[in-house]
C-alpha positions, 0 to 999 in steps of 0.5 A: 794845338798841342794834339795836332803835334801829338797826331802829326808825330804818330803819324810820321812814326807810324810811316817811318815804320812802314818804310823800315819795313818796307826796306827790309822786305826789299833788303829780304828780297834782294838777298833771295833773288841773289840767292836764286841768282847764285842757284841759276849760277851754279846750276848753270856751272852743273851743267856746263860741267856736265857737257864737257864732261859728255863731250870729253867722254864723246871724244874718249868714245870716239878715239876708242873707236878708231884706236879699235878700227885702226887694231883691227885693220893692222889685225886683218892686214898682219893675217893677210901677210901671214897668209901670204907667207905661208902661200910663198912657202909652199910655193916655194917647195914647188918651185924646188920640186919643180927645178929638180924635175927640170935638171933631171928632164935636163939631164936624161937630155943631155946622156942621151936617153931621152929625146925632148919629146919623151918627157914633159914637166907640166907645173901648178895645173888646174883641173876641173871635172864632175863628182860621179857620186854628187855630180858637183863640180871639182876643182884639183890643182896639180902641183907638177905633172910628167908624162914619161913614155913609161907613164904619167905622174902627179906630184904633190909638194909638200913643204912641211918641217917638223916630226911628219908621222904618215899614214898612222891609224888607231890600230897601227899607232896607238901612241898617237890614238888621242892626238888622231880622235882629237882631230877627227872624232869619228875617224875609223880604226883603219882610216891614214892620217897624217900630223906633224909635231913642231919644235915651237921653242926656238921661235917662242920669241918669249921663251927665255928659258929651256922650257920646251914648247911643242905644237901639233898640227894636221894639215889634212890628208896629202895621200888621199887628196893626190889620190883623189886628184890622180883618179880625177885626171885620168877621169878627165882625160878618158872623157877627151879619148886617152884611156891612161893611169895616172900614178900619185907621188908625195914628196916631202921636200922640207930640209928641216923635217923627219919622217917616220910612215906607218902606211900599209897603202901601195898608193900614193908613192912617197919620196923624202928627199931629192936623191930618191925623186931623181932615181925613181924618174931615172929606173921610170927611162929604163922601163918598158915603153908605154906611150909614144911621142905622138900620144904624149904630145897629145895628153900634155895638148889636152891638159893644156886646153883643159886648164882654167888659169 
């Protein structure tokens, strides 16, 4: 009997063993799915994290994108405007020249030695004509056209302020030989240009002390291009039947502006100021008699037909 009890103790010591065991693997077990719980958890927390941090970069992208959208926009408008100032500007200068030309007519009308018919004042013509050398077509515009009974003229305005040098070349302004290879590397030794030196100081908006600031500009050719626009015109105009010369004027018209010419060449004519466009139009009444009415009437129908605007 006293055997039973021995075994059945053993017995009950041997499954209250089993069972701490079996508790504690559980408790182990517990403890490592929570452990692998809190790494889901974290994990998760990661990435989560790394969304929003990808969304947030997404949105900075995004906003960058549109703040450089909107800069260039505002960019492209602002040079659209700046454009369109400069168009107004030498608009302007036309307008001027163009008044002037007005009074004068006006004025001859008016002392009696012209009649209507004998001079007319043509503004901002277009005309297109056939390059003899390429065969291509041209396209000139005219800034002012008169037709005088002693003769036809274009005008060409030129609204420039500034330090205008016309007509230099290599050999006649040597001073200037660097500025004219910079802007035109292969030009010849006689070859005229024209460049302009501008006082950039008192529109440095951020120049606040007396450092002075000086710009250089070349804004083409003006003589060789009424030249070039005057040939074309009396090309045009002995294709419909008028056989005539047409003489190229450059004026500079800017109050701000100096002058200064080197040029040797005969053509075009280049006026400065106001008073010597309107003397040279007044002797133009007292020369010799070059077109009448009736062919005056007819190169200015001519002229009108042919432009294109």
């Amino acid at each position: 009997m006293e055997i039973l009890y021995v075994i059945l103790i053993v017995v009950i010591f041997v499954v209250c063993a089993l069972l701490y065991n079996q508790k504690k693997k559980n408790l182990e077990l517990i403890k490592c799915i929570e452990n692998i719980n809190r790494e889901k958890e974290s994990l998760y927390t990661i990435d989560v994290v790394n969304q929003i941090v990808n969304n947030t970069r997404s949105e900075k992208d995004n906003e960058i994108e549109t703040i450089k959208i909107d800069y260039e926009k505002r960019l492209s408008n602002l040079r659209e405007q700046v454009t369109d100032l400069e168009k107004q500007l030498r608009n302007f200068g036309e307008i001027k020249t163009h008044k002037i030309l007005l009074e004068i007519r006006k004025d001859l009308i008016r002392s009696g030695k012209i009649n209507p018919e004998q001079m007319h004042i043509l503004p901002n013509i277009f005309i297109t004509y056939k390059n003899e050398l390429t065969g291509e077509l041209v396209t000139r515009q005219i800034d002012h056209l008169v037709l005088l009974k002693s003769g036809i003229f274009i005008i060409e305005t030129k609204y420039w302020r500034g330090n205008i040098v016309h007509g230099i070349t290599l050999k006649t302004g040597e001073v200037y030989s660097y500025i004219l290879k910079t802007f035109y590397p292969n030009i010849s030794s006689d070859e005229e240009k024209t460049i302009v030196f501008l006082d950039e100081s008192d529109t440095n908006s951020i120049n606040q002390s007396n450092t002075k600031e000086i710009k250089i500009v070349s804004y083409g050719e003006p003589a060789k291009q009424v030249r070039t626009t005057a040939m074309g015109l009396s090309k045009l105009l002995k294709n419909h039947g008028e056989k005539v010369f047409v003489e190229p004027i450059l004026y500079f018209n800017h109050e701000k502006k100096q002058f200064k010419t080197f040029s040797k060449e005969q053509s075009p004519l280049v006026f400065i100021n106001e008073k010597a466009l309107r003397d040279f139009f007044i002797q133009q009444i007292e020369k010799n008699e070059k077109y009448s009415e009736s062919q005056l009437a007819k190169i200015k129908k001519i002229i009108e037909e042919i432009n294109y605007l």
